[in-house]
DOFI-22595 format. One record per residue (C-alpha): residue in one letter; x, y, z. Coordinates in steps of 0.5 Angstrom, whole numbers, plus 500, padded with zeros to 3 digits. Example, Ala and Ser with C-alpha at 12.3 -4.5 7.8 and 13.67 -1.06 7.14 Angstrom:
a525491516/s527498514/
This chain:
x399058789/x399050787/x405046787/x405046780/x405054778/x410054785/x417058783/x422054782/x429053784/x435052781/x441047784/x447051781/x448057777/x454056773/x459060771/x457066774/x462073774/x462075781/x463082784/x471081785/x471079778/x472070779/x468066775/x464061780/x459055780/x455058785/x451052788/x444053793/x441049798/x435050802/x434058800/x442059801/x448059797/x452053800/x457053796/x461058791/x467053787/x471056781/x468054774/x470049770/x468049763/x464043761/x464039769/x458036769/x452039773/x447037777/x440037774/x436044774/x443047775/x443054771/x448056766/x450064766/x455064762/x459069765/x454074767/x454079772/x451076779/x450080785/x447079792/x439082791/x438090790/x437092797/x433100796/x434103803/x429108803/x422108799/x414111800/x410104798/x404108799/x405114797/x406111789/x401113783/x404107780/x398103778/x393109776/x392113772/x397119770/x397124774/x399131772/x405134777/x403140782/x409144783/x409146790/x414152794/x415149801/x414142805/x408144808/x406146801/x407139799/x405135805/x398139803/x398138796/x399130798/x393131803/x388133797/x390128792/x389121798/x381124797/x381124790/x385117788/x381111786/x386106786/x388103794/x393104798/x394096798/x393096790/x399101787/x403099793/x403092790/x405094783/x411098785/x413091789/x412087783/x416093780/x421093785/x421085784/x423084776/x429089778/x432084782/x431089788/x430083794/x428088800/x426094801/x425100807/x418103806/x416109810/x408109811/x405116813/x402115820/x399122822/x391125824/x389124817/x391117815/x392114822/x394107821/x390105814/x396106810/x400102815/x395097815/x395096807/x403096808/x402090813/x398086807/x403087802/x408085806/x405079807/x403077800/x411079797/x414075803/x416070798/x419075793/x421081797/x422083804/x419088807/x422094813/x416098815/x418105818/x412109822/x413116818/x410122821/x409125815/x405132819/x410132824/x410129831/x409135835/x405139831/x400134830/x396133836/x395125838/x401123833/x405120838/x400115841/x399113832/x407112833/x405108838/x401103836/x403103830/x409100832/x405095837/x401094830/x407091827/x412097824/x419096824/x422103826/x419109828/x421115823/x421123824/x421129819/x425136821/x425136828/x426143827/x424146820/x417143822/x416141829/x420146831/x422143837/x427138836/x427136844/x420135844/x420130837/x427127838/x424126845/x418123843/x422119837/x427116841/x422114847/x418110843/x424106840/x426104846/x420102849/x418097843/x426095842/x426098835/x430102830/x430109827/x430113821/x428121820/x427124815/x432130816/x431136811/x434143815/x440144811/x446148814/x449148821/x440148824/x442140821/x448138823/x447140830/x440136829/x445130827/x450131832/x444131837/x441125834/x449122834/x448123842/x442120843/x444114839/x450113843/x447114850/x441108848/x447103845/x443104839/x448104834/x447101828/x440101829/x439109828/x438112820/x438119818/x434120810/x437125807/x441129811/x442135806/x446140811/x452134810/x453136803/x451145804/x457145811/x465147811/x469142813/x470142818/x463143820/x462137816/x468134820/x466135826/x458131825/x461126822/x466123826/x459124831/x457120826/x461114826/x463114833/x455113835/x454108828/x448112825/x448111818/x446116813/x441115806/x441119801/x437119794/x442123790/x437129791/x437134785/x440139791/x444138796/x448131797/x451128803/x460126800/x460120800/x467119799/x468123805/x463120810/x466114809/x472116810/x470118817/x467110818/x460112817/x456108813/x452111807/x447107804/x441109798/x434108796/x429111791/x425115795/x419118792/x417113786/x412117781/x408119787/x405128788/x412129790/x415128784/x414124777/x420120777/x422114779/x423107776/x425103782/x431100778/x437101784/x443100779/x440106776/x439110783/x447108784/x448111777/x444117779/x448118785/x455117782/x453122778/x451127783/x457126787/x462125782/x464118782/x468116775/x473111776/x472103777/x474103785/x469109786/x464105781/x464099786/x463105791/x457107788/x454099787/x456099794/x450102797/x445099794/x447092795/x452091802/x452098805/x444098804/x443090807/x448092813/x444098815/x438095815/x440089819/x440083814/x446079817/x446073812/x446078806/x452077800/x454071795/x458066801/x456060803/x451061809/x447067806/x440067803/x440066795/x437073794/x441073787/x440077781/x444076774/x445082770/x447082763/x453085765/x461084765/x463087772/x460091777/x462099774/x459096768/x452095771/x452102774/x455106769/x449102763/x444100769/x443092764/x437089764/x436084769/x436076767/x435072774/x432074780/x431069786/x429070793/x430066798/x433060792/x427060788/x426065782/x422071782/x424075775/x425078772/x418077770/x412082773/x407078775/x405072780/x406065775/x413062775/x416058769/x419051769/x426050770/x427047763/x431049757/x428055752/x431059748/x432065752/x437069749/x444069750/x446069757/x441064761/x439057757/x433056762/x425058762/x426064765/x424070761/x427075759/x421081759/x423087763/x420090769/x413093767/x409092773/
């Protein structure tokens, strides 16, 4: 990219609604926020400053749980399969890879772009690694990484979508895929799938402390088959000191359990520092309330986004909190703010960004949306306005040139040249 199609970087954004509802000139330095100060209506600015004029701005969209390589975005439609069971699913993906035209790396970047014009500013993918694929996909996911690293960071999880076990050779791909540049490894339903929980915690757990990276399974067994997992799972952590490292996606039987079951797993939970993903699923769905109250973090993502295994998705975070306000039940502005929460400082905090958040210090990953408040943009999910990454403006725009910081006639809310299309990849 030359110097002159370079993004650009604004000085200041002024006039800035912050989530705790001040309104704030908040000034940037070197890709960071260096200070925040209260607005002054008409206080001269520096040049390149940005006016917000009182719009929402929040630290960048963080989606805790995506399949970049799974994603039918950027081909064709494809018709949905409907599917009974897992390894129904699991087959029915397999199939399609033979069929699909566009390239792993291709449709992964379109989805990242997407992700992008929404104001998402880091994302965790899983990436299948298993005997069919081997290492490829992770591969095409390591160049995307590289191309977005300006844009979007980026969180690999070595997925082993045929199991760990059951798969024969999976184990050593875990491996080298980790050695290869992954960040965490992944696992699926020690029991509903592999049927041997120690065999495939033991083989998960191994690999993370050897390389010295994270974890994050997909556990889908419900009833109290998941919560022993999880208790199980809670253990291991604790006795590796890996808390605040350890994710479990999904974890379906904390939303199937009585309460003192549910109790019971989560103060293990909490106790270990083991974070819980969910997507706001169509069945059932983590309490967030209640987790929290145990001290357990619960954060979101987008899982499947217009993939085989499911035709949904938009890859908009604001509408993922709206999805799972909805689902759990969350109404009032406190619990609004709650469901904003994990998709912003839960989701960055259980993916370990520690310079995350609108203070002086933290990275100017920033979105401006069109939005008075925070209950606001999740209960209407507004359209996004300004998207920096690392200080510079990266969207709402989809695609690879940038705008000049001059003034335009932008509507209503950002006088710059920033434009206001929306997020089409």
């Amino acid at each position: 990219m030359s110097e002159a199609s370079a993004p650009p970087r604004p000085t200041a954004l002024l006039g800035a609604t912050l989530p705790d509802g001040r309104t704030a000139d908040v000034h940037l330095a070197d890709g960071r926020v260096s200070t925040v100060e209260p607005h002054v209506p008409g206080r001269p600015a520096r040049p390149g400053a940005l006016d917000l004029g009182g719009a929402l701005l929040l630290p960048a969209l963080v989606d805790g749980h995506a399949h970049l390589d799974k994603t039918l975005l950027g081909a064709p439609w494809r018709p949905h399969r409907a599917t009974v069971t897992l390894q129904e699913q699991i087959e029915a993906e397999r199939e399609s890879r033979h069929t699909e035209e566009v390239p792993v790396a291709e449709r992964a970047a379109a989805l990242a772009r997407r992700m992008v014009s929404l104001g998402t500013g880091h994302v965790r993918s899983h990436v299948d690694v298993d005997p069919d694929t081997g290492l490829d996909h992770l591969h095409a996911l390591l160049d995307v990484r590289e191309k977005f690293r300006d844009r979007l960071g980026i969180q690999l999880v070595a997925f082993p979508q045929s199991g760990v076990v059951a798969a024969p050779g999976v184990a050593d791909l875990l491996d080298a895929a980790l050695a290869d540049g992954a960040d965490l490894v992944g696992g699926l339903d020690p029991v509903g799938f592999d049927g041997d929980p120690d065999g495939q915690l033991d083989i998960v757990f191994g690999l993370a402390e050897r390389h010295g990276k994270g974890i994050d399974l997909h556990l889908h067994d419900g009833g109290e088959t998941g919560t022993a997992q999880l208790r199980d799972i809670a253990a291991r952590t604790a006795a590796l000191g890996l808390g605040g490292k350890v994710a479990v996606s999904h974890a379906y039987a904390l939303g199937a359990v009585d309460d003192a079951e549910l109790d019971r797993t989560a103060t293990a939970l909490a106790a270990a520092g083991v974070a819980i993903m969910t997507n706001g699923p169509s069945g059932p769905v983590p309490p967030v309330l209640r987790l929290r109250e145990h001290g357990v973090r619960v954060f979101a993502g987008s899982d499947n986004i217009r993939d085989t295994w499911w035709p949904y998705g938009t890859a908009d975070m604001l509408e993922r909190a709206t999805i799972i306000g909805l689902r759990t039940g969350l109404m009032t502005d406190p619990e609004l703010s709650v469901a904003a929460s994990l998709v912003t400082g839960e989701a960055a905090a259980a993916l370990g960004l520690t310079d995350y958040g609108i203070a002086p210090g933290a990275r100017a990953d920033l979105v401006a949306v069109a939005a008075g408040s925070v209950p606001e943009a999740v209960a209407a999910h507004p359209r996004r306005l300004l998207v920096l990454h690392a200080g510079k403006v990266v969207g709402p725009f989809a695609d690879d040139t940038y705008p000049a910081l001059v003034p335009s006639a932008v509507p209503s809310v950002v006088p710059s040249a920033v434009p206001s299309a929306g997020g089409a990849a």
